[in-house]
N, CA, C and O atoms as a GROMACS GRO file, in nm:
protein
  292
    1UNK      N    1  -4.247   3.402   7.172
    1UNK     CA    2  -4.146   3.483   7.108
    1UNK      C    3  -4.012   3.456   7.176
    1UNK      O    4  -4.005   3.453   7.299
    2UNK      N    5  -3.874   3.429   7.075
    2UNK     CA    6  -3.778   3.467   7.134
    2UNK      C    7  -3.719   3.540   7.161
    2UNK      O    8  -3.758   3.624   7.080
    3UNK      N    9  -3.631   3.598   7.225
    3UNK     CA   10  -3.595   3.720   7.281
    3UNK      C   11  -3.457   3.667   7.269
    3UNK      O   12  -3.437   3.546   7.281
    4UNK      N   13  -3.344   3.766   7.243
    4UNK     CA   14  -3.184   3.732   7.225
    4UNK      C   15  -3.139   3.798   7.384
    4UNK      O   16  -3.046   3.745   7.444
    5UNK      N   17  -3.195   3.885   7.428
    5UNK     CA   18  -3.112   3.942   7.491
    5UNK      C   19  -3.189   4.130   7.547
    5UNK      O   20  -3.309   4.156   7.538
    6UNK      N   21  -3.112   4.201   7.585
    6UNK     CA   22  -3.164   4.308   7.583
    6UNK      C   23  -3.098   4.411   7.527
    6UNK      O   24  -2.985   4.363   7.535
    7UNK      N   25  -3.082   4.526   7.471
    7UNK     CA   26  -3.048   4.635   7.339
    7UNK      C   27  -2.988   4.761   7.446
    7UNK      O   28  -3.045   4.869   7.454
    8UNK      N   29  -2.870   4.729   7.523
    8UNK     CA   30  -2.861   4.878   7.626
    8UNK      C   31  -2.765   4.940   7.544
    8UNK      O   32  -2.656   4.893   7.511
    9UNK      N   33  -2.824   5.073   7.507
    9UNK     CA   34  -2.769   5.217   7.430
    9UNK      C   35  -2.751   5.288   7.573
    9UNK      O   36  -2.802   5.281   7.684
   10UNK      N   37  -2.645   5.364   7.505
   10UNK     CA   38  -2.599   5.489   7.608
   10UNK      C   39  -2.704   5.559   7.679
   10UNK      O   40  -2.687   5.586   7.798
   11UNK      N   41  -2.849   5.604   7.600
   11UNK     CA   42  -2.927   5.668   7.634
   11UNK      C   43  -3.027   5.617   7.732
   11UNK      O   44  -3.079   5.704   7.802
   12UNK      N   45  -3.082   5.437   7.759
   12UNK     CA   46  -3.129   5.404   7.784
   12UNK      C   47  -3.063   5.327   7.876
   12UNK      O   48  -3.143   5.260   7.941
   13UNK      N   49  -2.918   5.306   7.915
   13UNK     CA   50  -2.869   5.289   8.019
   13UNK      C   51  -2.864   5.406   8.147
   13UNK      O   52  -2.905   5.394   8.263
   14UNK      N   53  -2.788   5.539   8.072
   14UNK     CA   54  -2.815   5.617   8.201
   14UNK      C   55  -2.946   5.600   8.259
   14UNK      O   56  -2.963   5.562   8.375
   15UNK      N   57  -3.038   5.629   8.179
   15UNK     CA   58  -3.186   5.617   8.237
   15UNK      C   59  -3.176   5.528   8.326
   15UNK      O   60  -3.122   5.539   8.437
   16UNK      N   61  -3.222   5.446   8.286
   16UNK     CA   62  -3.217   5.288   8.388
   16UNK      C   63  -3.098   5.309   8.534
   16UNK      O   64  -3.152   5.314   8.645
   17UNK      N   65  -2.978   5.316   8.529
   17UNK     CA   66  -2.894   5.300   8.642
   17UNK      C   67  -2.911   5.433   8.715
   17UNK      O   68  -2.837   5.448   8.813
   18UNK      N   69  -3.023   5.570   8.676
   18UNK     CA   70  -2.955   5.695   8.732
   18UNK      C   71  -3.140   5.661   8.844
   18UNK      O   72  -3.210   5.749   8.895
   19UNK      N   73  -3.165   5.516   8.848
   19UNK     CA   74  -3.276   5.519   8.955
   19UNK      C   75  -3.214   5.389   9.080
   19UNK      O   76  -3.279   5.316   9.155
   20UNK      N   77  -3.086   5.399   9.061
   20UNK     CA   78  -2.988   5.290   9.170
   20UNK      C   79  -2.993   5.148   9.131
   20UNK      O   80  -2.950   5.063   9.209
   21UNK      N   81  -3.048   5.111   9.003
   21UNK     CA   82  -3.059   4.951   8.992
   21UNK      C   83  -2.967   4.923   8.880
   21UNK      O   84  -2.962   4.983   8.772
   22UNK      N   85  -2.907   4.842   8.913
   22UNK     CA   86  -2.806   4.760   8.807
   22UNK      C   87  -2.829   4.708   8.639
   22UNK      O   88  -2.938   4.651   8.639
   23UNK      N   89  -2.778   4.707   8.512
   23UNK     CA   90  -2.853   4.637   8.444
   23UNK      C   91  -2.874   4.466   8.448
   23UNK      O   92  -2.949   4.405   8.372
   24UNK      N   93  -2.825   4.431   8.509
   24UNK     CA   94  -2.842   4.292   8.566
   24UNK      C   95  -2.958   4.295   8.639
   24UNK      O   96  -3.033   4.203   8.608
   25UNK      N   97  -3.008   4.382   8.741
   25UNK     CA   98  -3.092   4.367   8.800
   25UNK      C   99  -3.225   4.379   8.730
   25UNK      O  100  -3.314   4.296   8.744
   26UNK      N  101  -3.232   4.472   8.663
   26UNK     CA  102  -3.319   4.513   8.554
   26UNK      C  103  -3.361   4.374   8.442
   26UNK      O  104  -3.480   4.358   8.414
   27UNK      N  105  -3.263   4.285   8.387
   27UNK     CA  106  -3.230   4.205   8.367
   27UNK      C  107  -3.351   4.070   8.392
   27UNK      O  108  -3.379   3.976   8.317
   28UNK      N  109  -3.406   4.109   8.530
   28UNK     CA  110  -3.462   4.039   8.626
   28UNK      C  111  -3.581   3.964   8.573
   28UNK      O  112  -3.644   4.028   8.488
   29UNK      N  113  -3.628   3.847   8.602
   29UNK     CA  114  -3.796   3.798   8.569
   29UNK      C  115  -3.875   3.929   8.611
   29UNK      O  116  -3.855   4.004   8.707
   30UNK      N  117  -3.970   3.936   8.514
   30UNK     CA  118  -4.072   4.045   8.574
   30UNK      C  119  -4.192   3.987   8.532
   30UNK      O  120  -4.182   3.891   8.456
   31UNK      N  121  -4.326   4.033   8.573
   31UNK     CA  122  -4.460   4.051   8.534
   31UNK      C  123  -4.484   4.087   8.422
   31UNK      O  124  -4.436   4.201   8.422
   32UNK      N  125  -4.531   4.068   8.312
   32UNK     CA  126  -4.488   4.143   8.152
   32UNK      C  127  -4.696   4.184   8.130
   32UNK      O  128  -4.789   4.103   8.137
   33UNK      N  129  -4.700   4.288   8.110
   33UNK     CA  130  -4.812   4.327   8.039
   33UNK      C  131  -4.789   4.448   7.912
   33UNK      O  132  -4.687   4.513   7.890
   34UNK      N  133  -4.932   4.453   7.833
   34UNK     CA  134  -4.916   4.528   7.743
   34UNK      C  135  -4.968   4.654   7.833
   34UNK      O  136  -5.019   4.641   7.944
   35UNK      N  137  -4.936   4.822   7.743
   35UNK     CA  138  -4.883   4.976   7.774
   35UNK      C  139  -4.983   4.994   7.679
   35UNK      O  140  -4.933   5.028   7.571
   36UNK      N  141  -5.090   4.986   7.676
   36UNK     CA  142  -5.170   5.028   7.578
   36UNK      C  143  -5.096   5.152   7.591
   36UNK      O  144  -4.980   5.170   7.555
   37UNK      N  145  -5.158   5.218   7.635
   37UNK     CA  146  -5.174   5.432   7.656
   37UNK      C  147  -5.044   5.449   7.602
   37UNK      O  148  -5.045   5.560   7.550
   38UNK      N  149  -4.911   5.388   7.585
   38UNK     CA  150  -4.816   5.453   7.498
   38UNK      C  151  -4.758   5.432   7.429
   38UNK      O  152  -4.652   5.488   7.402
   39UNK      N  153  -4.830   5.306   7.353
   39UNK     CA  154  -4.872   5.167   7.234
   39UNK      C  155  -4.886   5.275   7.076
   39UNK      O  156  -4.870   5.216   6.969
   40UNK      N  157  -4.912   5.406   7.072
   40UNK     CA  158  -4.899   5.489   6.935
   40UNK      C  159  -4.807   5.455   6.822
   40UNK      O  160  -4.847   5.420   6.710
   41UNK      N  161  -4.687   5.468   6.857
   41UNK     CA  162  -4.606   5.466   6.729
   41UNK      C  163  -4.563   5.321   6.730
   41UNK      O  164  -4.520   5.291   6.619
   42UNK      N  165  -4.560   5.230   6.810
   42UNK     CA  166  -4.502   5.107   6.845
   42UNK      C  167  -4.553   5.035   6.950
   42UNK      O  168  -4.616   5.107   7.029
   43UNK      N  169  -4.548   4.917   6.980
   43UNK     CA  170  -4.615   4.813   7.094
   43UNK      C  171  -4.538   4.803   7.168
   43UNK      O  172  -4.426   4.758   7.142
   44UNK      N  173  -4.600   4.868   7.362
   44UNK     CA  174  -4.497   4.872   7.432
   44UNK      C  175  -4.580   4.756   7.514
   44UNK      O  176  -4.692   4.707   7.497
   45UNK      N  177  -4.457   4.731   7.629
   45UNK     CA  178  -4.504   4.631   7.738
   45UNK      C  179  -4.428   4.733   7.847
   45UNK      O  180  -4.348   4.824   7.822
   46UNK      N  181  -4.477   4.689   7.972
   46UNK     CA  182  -4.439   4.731   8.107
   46UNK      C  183  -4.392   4.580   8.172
   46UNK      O  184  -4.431   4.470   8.133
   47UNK      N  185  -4.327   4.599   8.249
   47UNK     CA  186  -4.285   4.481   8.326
   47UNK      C  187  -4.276   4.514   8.469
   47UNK      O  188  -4.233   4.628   8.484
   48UNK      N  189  -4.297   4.462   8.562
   48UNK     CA  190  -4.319   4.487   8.733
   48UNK      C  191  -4.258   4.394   8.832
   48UNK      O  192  -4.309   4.283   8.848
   49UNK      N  193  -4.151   4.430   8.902
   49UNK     CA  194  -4.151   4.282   8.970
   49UNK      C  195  -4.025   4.357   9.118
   49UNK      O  196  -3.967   4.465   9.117
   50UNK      N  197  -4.023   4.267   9.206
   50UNK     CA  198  -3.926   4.326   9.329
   50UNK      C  199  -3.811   4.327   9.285
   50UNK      O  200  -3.790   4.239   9.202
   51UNK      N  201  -3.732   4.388   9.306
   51UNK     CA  202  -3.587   4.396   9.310
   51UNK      C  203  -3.500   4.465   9.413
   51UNK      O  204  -3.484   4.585   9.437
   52UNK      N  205  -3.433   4.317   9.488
   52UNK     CA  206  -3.431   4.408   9.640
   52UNK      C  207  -3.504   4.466   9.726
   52UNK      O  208  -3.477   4.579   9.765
   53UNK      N  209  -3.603   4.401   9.765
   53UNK     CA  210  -3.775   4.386   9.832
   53UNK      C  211  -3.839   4.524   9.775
   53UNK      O  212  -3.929   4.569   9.846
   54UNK      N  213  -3.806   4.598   9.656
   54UNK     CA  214  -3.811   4.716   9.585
   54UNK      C  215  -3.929   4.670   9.518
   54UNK      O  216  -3.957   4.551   9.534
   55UNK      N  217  -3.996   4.734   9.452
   55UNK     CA  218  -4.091   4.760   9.339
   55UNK      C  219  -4.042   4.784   9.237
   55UNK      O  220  -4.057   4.906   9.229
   56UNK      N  221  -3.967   4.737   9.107
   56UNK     CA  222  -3.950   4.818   9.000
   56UNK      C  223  -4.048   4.785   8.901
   56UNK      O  224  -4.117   4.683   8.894
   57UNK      N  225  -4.046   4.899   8.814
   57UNK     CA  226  -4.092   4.888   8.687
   57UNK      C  227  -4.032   4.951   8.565
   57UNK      O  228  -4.001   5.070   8.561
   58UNK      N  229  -4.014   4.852   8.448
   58UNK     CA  230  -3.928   4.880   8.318
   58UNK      C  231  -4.057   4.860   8.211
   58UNK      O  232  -4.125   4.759   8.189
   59UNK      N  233  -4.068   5.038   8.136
   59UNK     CA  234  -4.102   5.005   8.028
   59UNK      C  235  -4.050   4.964   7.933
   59UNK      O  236  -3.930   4.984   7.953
   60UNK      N  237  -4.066   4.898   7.801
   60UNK     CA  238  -3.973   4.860   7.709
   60UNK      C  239  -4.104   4.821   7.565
   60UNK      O  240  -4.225   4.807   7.545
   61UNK      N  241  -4.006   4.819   7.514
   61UNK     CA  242  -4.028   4.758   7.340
   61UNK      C  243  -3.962   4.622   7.308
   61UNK      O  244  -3.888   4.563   7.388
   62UNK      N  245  -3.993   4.576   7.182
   62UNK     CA  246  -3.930   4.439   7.116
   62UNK      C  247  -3.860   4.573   6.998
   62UNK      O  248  -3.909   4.684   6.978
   63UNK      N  249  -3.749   4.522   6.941
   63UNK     CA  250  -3.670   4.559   6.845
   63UNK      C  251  -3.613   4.453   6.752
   63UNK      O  252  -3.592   4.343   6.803
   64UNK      N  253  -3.586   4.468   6.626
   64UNK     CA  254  -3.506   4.342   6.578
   64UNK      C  255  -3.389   4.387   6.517
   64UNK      O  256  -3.399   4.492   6.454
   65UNK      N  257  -3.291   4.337   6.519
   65UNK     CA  258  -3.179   4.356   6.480
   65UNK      C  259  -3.102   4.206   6.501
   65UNK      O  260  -3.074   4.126   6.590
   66UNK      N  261  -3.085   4.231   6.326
   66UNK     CA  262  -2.965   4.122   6.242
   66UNK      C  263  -3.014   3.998   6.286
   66UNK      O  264  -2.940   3.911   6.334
   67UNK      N  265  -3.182   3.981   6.266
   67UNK     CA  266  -3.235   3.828   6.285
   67UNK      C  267  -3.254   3.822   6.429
   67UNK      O  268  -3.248   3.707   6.472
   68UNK      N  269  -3.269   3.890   6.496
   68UNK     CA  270  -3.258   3.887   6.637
   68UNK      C  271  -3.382   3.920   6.720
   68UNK      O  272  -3.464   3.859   6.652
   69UNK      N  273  -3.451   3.973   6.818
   69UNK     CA  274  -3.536   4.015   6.876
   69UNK      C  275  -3.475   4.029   7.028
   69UNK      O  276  -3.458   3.937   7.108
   70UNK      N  277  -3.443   4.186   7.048
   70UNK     CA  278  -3.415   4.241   7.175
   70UNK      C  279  -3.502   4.342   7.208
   70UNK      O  280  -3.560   4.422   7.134
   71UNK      N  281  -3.505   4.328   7.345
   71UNK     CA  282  -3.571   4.427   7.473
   71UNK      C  283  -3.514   4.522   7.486
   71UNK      O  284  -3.399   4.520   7.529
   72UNK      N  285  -3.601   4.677   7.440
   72UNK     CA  286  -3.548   4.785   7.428
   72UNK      C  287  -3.611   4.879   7.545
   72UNK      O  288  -3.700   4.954   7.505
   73UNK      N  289  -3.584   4.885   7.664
   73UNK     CA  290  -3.620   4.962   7.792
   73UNK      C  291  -3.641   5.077   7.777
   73UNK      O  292  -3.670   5.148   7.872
   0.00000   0.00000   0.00000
């Protein structure tokens, strides 16, 4: 799959930066698996990986918009 990019809304940015990590950082190569358990209305993935000898983890979705396919955290 290609991926354009990632989809940061107002709502899903505070989220993300109000745990000290950048969206660049976030941004980051990660570990990608499927979220079964919160896979209901839509197919999620989790992603895992260091950031800043840190542990993070970003849940997210695929979205499409205007021919596109972005990462919705």
């Amino acid at each position: 799959m290609k991926v354009s990019g990632f989809d940061w809304g107002h709502g899903n940015t505070e989220k993300c930066q109000k745990h000290g990590l950048s969206l660049d950082e976030i941004e980051q190569k990660l570990l990608i698996g499927p979220d079964i358990k919160h896979s209901q209305n839509e197919e999620r993935f989790i992603g895992i990986g260091k950031i800043r000898g840190k542990l993070a983890f970003v849940a997210f979705t695929f979205r499409n918009y205007n021919s596109e396919t972005l990462i919705y955290p």
